[in-house]
C-alpha positions in Angstrom: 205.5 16.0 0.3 208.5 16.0 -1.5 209.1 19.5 -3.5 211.2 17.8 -6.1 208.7 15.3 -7.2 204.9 16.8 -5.2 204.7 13.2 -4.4 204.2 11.6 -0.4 206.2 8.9 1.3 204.3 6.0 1.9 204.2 2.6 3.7 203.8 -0.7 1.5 202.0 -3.7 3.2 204.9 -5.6 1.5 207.5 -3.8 -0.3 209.2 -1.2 1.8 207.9 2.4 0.4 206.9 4.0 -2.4 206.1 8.0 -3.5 202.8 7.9 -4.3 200.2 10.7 -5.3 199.8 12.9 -2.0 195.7 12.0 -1.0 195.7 13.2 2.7 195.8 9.6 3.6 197.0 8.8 7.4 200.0 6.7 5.6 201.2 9.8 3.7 201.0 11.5 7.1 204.7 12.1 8.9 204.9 14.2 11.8 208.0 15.3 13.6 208.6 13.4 16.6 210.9 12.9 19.7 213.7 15.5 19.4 217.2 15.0 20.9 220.5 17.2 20.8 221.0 15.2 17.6 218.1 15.4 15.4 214.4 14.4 15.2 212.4 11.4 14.8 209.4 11.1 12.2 206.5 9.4 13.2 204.1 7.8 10.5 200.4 8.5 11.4 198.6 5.5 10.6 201.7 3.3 11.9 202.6 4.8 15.0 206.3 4.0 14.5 209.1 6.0 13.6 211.4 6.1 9.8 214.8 4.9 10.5 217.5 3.1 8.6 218.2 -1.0 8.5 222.0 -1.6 8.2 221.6 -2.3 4.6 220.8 1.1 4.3 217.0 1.3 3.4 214.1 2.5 5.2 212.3 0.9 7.9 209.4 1.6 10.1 210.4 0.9 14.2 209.3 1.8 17.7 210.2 5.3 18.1 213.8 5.7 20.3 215.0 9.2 20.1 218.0 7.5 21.1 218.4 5.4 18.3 220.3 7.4 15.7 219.4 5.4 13.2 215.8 7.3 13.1 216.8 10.6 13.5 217.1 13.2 11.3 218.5 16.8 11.1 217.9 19.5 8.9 214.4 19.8 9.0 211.8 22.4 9.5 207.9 21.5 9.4 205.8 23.4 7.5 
């Protein structure tokens, strides 16, 4: 959840992501992956697959590779 806005990250079928009212559902559900000396992957539930970044700078959903910068993330604590 995001503490700015209470709202949850979630996968569209066809346009990307979009913060959406926080439900429980398995789509809203992130857990903190693979970790590396350089950050941590996050790893939808209901996907399987891992939040990175396309060159063009938006979000994408991939094949988790803790050696992929592109999906890792630092600064994080879970909850």
């Amino acid at each position: 959840m995001n503490k700015g806005t209470g709202k949850c990250l979630e996968p569209q079928q066809f346009n990307g992501y979009a913060f959406k009212d926080c439900n429980g559902a398995s789509g809203q559900t992130w857990k903190i992956g693979a970790t590396s000396g350089q950050g941590h992957t996050f790893t939808n539930v209901r996907l399987g697959a891992c939040l990175g970044v396309t060159a063009y700078n938006s979000l994408t959903t991939v094949a988790c590779d803790a050696q992929d910068r592109s999906q890792l993330w630092s600064d994080i604590a879970p909850s």
